[in-house]
C-alpha positions as CSV (number, residue, x, y, z in Angstrom):
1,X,-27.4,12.8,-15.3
2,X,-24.5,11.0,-17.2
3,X,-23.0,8.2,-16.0
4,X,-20.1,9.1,-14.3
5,X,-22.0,11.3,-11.9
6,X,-24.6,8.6,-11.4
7,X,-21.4,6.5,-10.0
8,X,-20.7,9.0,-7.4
9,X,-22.0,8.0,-3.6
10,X,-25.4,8.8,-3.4
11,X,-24.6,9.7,0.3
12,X,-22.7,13.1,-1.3
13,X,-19.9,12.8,-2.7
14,X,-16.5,14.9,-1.1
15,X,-14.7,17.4,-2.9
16,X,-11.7,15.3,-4.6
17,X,-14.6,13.3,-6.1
18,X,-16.4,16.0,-7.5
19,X,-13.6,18.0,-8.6
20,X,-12.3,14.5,-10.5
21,X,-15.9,14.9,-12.4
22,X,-15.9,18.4,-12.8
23,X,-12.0,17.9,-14.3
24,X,-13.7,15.1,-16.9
25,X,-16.1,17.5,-18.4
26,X,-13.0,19.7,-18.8
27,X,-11.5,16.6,-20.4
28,X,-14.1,15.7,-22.6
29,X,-15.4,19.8,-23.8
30,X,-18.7,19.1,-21.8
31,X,-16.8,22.2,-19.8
32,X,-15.4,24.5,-22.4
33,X,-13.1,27.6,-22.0
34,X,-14.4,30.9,-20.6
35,X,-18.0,28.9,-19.2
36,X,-19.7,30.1,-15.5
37,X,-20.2,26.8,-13.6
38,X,-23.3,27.3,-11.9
39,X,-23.1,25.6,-8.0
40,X,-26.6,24.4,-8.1
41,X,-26.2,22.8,-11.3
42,X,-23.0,21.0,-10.0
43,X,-24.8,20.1,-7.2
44,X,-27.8,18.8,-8.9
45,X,-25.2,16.7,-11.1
46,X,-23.3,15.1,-8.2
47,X,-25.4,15.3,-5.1
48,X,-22.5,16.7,-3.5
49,X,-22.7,19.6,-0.8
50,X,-22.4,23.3,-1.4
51,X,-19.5,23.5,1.1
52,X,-17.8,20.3,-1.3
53,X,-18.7,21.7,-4.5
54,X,-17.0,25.1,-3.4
55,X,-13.9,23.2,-1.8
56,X,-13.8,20.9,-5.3
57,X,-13.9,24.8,-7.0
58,X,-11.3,25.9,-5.1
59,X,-9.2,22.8,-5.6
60,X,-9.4,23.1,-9.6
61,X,-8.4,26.9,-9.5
62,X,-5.2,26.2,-7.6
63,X,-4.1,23.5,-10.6
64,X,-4.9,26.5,-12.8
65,X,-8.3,24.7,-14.7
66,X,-10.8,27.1,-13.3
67,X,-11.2,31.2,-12.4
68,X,-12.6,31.9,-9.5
69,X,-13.7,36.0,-9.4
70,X,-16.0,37.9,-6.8
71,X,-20.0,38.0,-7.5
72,X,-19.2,35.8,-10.9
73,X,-18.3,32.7,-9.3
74,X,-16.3,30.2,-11.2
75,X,-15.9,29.1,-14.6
76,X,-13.5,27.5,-17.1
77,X,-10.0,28.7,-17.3
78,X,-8.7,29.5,-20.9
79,X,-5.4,28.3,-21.5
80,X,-2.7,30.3,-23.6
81,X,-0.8,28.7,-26.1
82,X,2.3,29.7,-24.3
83,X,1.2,28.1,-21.4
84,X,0.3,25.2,-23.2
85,X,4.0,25.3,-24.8
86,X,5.3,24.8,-20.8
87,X,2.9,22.2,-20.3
88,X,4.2,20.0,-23.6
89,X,7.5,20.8,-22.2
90,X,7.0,19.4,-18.4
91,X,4.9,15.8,-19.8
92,X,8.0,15.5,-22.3
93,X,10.3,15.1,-19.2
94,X,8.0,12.8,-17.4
95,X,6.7,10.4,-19.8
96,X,10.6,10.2,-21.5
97,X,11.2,8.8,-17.7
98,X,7.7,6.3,-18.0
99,X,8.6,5.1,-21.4
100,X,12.7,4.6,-20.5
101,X,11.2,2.3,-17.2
102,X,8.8,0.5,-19.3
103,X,11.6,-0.7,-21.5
104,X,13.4,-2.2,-18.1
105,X,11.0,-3.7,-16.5
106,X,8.0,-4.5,-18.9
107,X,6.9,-8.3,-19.8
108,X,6.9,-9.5,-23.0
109,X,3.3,-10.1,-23.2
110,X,3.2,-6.0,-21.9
111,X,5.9,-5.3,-24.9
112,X,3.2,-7.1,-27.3
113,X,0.0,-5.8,-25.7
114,X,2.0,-2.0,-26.2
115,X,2.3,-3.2,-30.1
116,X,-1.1,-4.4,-30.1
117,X,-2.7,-1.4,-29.8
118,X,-0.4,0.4,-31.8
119,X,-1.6,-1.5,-34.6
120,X,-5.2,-0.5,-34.1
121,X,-4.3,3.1,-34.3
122,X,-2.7,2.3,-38.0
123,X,-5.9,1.0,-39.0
124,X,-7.8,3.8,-37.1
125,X,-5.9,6.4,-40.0
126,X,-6.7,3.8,-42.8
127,X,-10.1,4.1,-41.6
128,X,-10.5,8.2,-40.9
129,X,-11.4,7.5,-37.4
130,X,-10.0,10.1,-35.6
131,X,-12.0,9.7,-32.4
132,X,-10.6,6.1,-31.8
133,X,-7.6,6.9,-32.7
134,X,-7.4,9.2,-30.0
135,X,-9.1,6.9,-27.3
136,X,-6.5,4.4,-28.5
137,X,-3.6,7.0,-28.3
138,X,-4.7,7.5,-24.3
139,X,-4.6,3.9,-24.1
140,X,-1.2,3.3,-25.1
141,X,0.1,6.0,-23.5
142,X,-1.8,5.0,-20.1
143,X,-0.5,1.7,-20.5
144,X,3.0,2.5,-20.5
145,X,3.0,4.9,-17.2
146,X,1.0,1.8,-15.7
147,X,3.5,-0.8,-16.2
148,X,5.8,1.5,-14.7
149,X,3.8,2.0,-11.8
150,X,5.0,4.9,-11.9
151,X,1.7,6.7,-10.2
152,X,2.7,10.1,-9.1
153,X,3.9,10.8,-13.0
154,X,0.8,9.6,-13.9
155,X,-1.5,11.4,-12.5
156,X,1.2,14.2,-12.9
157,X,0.6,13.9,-16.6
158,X,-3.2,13.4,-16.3
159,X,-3.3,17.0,-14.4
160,X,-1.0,18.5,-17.0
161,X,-3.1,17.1,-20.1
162,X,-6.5,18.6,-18.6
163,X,-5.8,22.3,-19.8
164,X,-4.7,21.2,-23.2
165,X,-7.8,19.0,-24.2
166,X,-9.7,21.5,-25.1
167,X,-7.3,23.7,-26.4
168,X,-8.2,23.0,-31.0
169,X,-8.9,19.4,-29.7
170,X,-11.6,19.1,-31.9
171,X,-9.2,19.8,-34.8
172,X,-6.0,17.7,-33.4
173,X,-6.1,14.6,-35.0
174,X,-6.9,16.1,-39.2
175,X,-4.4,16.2,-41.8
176,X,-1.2,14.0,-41.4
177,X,-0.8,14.1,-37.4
178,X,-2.0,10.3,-37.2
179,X,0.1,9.4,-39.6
180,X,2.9,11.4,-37.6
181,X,1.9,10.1,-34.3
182,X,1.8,6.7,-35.9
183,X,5.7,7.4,-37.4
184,X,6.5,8.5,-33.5
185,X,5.2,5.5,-31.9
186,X,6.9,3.1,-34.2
187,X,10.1,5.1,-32.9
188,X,9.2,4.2,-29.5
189,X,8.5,0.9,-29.7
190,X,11.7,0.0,-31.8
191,X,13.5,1.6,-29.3
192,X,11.5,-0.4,-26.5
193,X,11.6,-4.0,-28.7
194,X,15.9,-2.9,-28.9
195,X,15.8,-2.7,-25.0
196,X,17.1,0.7,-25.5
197,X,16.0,2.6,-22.6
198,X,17.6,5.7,-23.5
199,X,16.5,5.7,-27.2
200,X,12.8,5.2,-25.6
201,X,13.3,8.1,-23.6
202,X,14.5,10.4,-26.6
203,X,12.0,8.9,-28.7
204,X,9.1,9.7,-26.6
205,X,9.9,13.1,-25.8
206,X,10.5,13.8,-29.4
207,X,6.6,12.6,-29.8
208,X,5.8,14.9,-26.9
209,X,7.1,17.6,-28.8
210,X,6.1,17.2,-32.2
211,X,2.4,17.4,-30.6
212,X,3.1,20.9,-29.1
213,X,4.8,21.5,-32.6
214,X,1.9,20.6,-34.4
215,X,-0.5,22.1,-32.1
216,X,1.5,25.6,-32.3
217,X,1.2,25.4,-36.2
218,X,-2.7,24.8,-36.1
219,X,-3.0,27.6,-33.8
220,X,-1.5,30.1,-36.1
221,X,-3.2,28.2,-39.5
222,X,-6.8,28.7,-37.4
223,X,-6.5,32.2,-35.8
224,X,-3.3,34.1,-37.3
225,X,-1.8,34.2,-34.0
């Protein structure tokens, strides 16, 4: 059992819980595209009730994650790039809005914690480490929707980035697309260090979209389409 079902109540856990786990092994490709989850396993894994697991099933098929057909049960839903493209489209919008509040209301020490970490993502593409770099990358952006406290775009965007991390995440951060997330980020904090909220805003969506960009090109370089 890994560790974030060991944290759930031992009691049983109810179906937001369980669908929040179910929803990180979609995050982290423990769940991939196109697999059957099995109920008993999923019970075995939380504790959770067969009535919770089904309601948690049902919850993740309405945000689109998982298919839910007769006598086959449920399993992964497969993104499209197209829908992906939508997806890029609606977090542009909402963390543009996070980063223009961050630059209004954020600290100084927040401003400097925000460049912090930036900093250890230039030495994660000195070093080839693409897996911290990407940790680091949830960090920053994290931080900056936290500061805000701007909640409901938050876990907005956490919903929205669930379909895409599987979709060629595996193959995301390769070639230069540290080094052009690193180029993107420097635009955002200038912007943020200026106390231009505006430029923040534009700079950030601009990231947004060079990621979709980037992730459309990979697509076609991997399988033609």
């Amino acid at each position: 059992m890994d560790e974030i079902a060991k944290a759930l109540p031992k009691s049983g856990p109810p179906a937001p819980e369980i669908a929040d786990w179910i929803r990180s092994q979609i995050r982290a490709s423990r769940f991939v595209p196109g697999q059957r989850l099995v109920e008993v396993d999923i019970i075995r894994r939380t504790g959770g009730s067969r009535s919770k697991v089904r309601e948690a099933f049902q919850r993740l098929a309405a945000e689109g994650l998982l298919e839910i057909e007769e006598f086959r049960g449920a399993s992964v839903r497969e993104a499209s790039l197209e829908e992906v493209s939508q997806l890029y489209r609606a977090r542009a919008a909402l963390e543009g809005i996070c980063a223009a509040d961050f630059t209004r209301v954020a600290t100084d020490d927040d401003k400097q914690q925000l460049r912090e970490i930036a900093e250890k993502m230039e030495t994660c593409v000195e070093a080839g480490s693409a897996e911290q770099f990407g940790k680091l990358n949830s960090d920053w952006h994290s931080m900056i929707m936290r500061v805000t406290g701007n909640h409901v775009i938050a876990e907005l965007v956490s919903r929205l980035n669930t379909p895409v991390h599987h979709l060629l995440f595996q193959s995301f951060y390769r070639g230069n697309r540290m080094t052009k997330a690193i180029e993107d980020h420097r635009a955002i904090l200038d912007a943020i260090m200026n106390d231009d909220p505006e430029g923040a805003e534009k700079a950030m969506r601009q990231h947004v979209e060079n990621g979709l960009e980037f992730l459309t090109s990979l697509d076609k370089a991997l399988f033609g389409n």
